[in-house]
C-alpha positions in Angstrom: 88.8 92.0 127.7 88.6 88.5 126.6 87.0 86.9 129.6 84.1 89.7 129.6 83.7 88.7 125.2 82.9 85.1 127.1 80.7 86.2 129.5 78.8 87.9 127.1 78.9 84.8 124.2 78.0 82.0 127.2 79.4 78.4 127.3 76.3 77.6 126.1 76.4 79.4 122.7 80.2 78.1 122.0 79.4 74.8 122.4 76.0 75.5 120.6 78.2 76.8 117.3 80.5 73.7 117.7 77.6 71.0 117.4 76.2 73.2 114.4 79.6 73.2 112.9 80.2 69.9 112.9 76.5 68.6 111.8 77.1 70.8 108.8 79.9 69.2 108.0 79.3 65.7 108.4 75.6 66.2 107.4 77.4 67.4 104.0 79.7 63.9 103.4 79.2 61.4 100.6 81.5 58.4 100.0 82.6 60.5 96.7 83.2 64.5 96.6 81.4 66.6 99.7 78.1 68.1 98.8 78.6 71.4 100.7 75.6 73.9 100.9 75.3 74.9 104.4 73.6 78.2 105.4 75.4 81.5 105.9 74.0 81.9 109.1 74.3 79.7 112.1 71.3 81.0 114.1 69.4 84.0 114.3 68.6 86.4 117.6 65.9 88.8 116.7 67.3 90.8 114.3 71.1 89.8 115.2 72.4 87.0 112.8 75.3 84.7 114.1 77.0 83.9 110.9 80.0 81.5 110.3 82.3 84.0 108.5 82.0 86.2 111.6 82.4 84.1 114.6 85.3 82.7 113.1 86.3 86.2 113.2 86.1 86.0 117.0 87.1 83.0 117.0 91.0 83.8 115.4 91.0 87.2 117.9 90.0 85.3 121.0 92.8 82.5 120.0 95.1 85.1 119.2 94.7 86.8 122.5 95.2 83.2 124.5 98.4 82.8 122.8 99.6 86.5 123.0 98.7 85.9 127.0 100.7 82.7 127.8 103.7 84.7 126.3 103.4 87.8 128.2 103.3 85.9 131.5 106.1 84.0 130.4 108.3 87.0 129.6 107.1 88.5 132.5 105.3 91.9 130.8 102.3 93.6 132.2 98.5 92.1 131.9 97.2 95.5 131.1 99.5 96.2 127.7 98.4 93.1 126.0 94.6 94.8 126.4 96.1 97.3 124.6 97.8 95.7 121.9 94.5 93.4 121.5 92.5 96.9 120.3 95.9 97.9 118.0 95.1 94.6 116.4 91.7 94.3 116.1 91.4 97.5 114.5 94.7 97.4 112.8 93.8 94.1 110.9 90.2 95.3 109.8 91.5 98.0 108.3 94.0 96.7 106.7 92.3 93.7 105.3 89.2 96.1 104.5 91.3 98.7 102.5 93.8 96.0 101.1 90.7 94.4 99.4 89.9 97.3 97.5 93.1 98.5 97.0 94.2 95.0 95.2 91.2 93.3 94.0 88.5 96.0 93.3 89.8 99.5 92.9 86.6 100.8 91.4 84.9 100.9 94.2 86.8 104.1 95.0 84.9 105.7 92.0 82.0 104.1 91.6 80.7 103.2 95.7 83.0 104.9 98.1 80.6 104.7 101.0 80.8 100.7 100.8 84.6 101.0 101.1 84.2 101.5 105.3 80.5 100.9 105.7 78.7 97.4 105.9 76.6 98.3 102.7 76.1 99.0 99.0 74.9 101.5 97.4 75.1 100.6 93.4 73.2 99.7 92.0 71.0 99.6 94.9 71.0 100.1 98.3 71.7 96.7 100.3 73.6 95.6 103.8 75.9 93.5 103.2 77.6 93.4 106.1 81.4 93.5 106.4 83.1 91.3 103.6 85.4 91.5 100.9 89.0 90.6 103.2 92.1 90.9 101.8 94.9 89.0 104.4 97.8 90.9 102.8 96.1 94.1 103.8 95.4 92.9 107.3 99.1 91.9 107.4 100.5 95.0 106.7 98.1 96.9 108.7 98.8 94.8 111.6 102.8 95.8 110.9 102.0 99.5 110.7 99.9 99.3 113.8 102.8 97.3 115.8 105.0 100.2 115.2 103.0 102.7 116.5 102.1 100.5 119.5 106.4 100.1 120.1 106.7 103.9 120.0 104.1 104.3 123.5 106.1 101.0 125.1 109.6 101.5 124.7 110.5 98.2 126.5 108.6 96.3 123.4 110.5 96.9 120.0 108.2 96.1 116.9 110.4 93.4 115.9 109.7 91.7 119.9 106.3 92.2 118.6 105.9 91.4 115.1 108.4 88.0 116.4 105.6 87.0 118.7 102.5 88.2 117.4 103.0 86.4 114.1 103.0 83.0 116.3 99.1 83.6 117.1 98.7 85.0 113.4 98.9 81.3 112.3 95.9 80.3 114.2 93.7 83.4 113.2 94.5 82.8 109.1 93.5 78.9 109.6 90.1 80.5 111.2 89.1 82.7 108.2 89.9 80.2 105.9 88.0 78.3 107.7 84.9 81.0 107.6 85.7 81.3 103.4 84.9 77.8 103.2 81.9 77.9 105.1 80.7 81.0 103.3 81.5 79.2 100.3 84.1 82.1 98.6 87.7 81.7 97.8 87.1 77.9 96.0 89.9 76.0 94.2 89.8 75.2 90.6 87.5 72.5 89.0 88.7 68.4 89.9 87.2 65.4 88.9 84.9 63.9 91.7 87.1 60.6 91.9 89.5 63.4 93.7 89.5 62.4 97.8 88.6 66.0 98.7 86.5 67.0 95.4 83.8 69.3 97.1 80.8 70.7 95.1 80.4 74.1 95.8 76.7 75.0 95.4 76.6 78.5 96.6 79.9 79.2 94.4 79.6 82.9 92.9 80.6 81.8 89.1 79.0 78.4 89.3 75.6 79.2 90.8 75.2 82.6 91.6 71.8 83.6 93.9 69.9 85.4 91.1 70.4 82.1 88.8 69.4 79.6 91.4 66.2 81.7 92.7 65.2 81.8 88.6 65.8 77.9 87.6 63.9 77.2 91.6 61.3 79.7 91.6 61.9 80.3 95.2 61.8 83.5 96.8 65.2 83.2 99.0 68.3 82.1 97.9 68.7 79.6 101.2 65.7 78.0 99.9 67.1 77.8 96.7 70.1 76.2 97.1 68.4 73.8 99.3 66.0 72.7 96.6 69.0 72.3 94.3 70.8 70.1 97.2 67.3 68.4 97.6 64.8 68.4 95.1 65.3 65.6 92.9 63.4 67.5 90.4 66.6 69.5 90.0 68.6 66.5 89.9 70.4 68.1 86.4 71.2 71.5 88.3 72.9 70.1 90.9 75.0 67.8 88.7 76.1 70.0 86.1 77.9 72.1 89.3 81.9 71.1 88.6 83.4 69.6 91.6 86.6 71.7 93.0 89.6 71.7 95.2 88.3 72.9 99.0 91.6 75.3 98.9 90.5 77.0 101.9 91.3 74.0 104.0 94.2 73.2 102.5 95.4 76.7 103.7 94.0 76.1 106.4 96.2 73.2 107.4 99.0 74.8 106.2 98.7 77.3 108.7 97.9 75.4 111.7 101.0 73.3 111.0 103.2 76.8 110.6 101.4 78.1 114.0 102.9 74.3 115.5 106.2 74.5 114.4 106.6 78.4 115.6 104.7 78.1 118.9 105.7 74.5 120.2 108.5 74.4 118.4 110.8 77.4 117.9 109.3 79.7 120.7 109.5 77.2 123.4 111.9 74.7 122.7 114.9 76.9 120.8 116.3 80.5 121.5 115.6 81.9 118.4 113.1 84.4 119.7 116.1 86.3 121.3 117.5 87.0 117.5 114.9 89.7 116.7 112.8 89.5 113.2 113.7 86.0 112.9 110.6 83.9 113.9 108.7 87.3 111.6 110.9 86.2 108.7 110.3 82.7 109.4 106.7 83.6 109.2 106.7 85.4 106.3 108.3 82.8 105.0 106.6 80.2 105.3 102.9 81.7 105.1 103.5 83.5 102.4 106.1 81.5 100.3 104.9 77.9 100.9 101.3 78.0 102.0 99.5 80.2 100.2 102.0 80.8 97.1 102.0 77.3 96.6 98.0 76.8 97.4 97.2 79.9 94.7 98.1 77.3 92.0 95.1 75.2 93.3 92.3 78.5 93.5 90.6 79.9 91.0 90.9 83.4 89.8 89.8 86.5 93.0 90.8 89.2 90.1 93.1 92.0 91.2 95.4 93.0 88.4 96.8 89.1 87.7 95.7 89.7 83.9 98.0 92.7 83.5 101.0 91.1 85.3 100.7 87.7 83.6 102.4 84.2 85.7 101.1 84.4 88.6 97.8 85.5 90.4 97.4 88.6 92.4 98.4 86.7 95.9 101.7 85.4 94.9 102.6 88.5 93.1 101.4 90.4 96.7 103.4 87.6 98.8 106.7 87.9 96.6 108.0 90.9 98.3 106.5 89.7 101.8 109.2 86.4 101.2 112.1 89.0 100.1 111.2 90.5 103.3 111.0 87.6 105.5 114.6 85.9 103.5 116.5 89.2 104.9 114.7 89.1 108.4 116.3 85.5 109.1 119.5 85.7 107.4 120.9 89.5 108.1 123.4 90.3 110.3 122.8 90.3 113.8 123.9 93.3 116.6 126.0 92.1 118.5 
């Protein structure tokens, strides 16, 4: 399935969305704090728009499936399952991170816009595509878990705990991906730091700091891409851009922390240790260390996403979602084992 998702992308486009990637970037670097504005969209076929958020998308599946692959031949099991367990997952992980969104963080949309719950629009109060956003990663977790069950009940010779073990390896990679896309989509920022801070990054496009409406009215432009550009650009709106706090890039920080959990599980304890053999461990290990160290300890550094963190008090919605998710993962490594 993979190989035909690269014939239809091309070389060509890949390596087209890697030199955009990394002009934004370094196009976006000043000796103190990063200036980051780049546009949602990385290029634009007819009516098709490439966007960052959602080749990075494609980006964690395809990666994902390359690491499912290279343990499938190496534990001998057939080609034509993990094509199967790709389209569990896929669909599994939308889902879930679709319905988890609303479930957690805005509830009302059951009431007040169901259709925008499943559909890539919005119909309150007016009628808009907004394509598919709005994420939540504990959803796409526990979908992914649901659908791994199902998928052990048709292949007996594949318990869910032989696949939750291995399939949270690649799971590293695709979270580093989409926190990757949030940070190009600008969503999901850390709290306000001074600009002295090595990583301070100015968020233009923030949602509370400089909302599309507000920028198109102080600009007098007509499209909020040309807005924030004349903020970035203008110096005639020199004071805007200033008065825009500085923050913590969180998403990257996640970001890293994944790729370095992805490391240690792959390289590390799949390959070089028999600990895949003791089943739910390298799960609990991941659950673990995703969501106990990474992004409970990252939450302190982000800004408030909502959810029901005011009623609960101490923490913010994530951590109080990832508590029961490192129960979880404590008992996976450290029950008692068959024997």
């Amino acid at each position: 399935m993979i190989p035909y998702l690269e014939q239809i992308l091309g070389n060509a486009i890949i390596q087209r969305c890697k030199t955009i990637i990394l002009a934004e970037i370094f196009s976006h670097m000043h000796f103190l704090g990063f200036i980051w504005n780049p546009d949602e969209t990385i290029f634009q076929l007819g009516v098709l728009q490439i966007k960052y958020y959602n080749m990075l998308w494609i980006v964690a599946f395809v990666l994902g499936w390359y690491v499912m692959k290279r343990i499938f031949k190496n534990e001998n099991k057939p080609m034509d399952k993990l094509d199967s367990l790709f389209i569990y997952s896929v669909v599994s992980i939308m889902l879930g991170a679709r319905l988890g969104h609303v479930l957690f963080y805005q509830s009302e949309l059951f009431i007040e816009d169901p259709l925008s719950i499943l559909l890539p629009i919005q119909t309150t109060p007016e009628f808009k595509f907004t394509g598919f956003a709005g994420l939540a990663s504990h959803g796409a977790t526990l979908g992914a878990i649901l659908a791994l069950w199902l998928f052990s009940r048709k292949n007996k010779d594949m318990s869910v705990f032989w696949l939750l073990d291995r399939v949270a390896i690649a799971a590293g990679l695709g979270m580093a991906c989409v926190r990757i896309g949030n940070f190009f989509n600008s969503e999901i920022n850390g709290k306000i730091v001074d600009k002295s801070f090595g990583l301070a990054t100015k968020f233009i496009r923030d949602s509370d700091d400089m909302p599309a409406y507000k920028a198109m009215q102080l600009t007098k432009e007509k499209t909020a891409s040309a807005a924030y550009k004349a903020i970035e650009n203008n110096p005639e709106f020199a004071s805007i851009l200033d008065a825009i706090p500085y923050r913590h890039p969180v998403q990257l920080y996640e970001a890293f922390g994944y790729i370095i959990v992805f490391l240690i599980m792959f390289f590390g304890m799949y390959w070089r240790t028999d600990l895949k053999k003791k089943e739910g461990f390298l799960f609990g290990f991941w659950l673990i260390t995703v969501w106990g160290v990474v992004r409970f300890c990252f939450e302190f550094f982000k800004k408030s996403q909502g959810g029901f963190e005011e009623t609960w008090g101490t923490f913010s919605t994530g951590q109080w979602l990832s508590i029961p998710l490192v129960l979880l993962g404590l008992y996976l490594m450290f029950r008692p084992q068959k024997q």
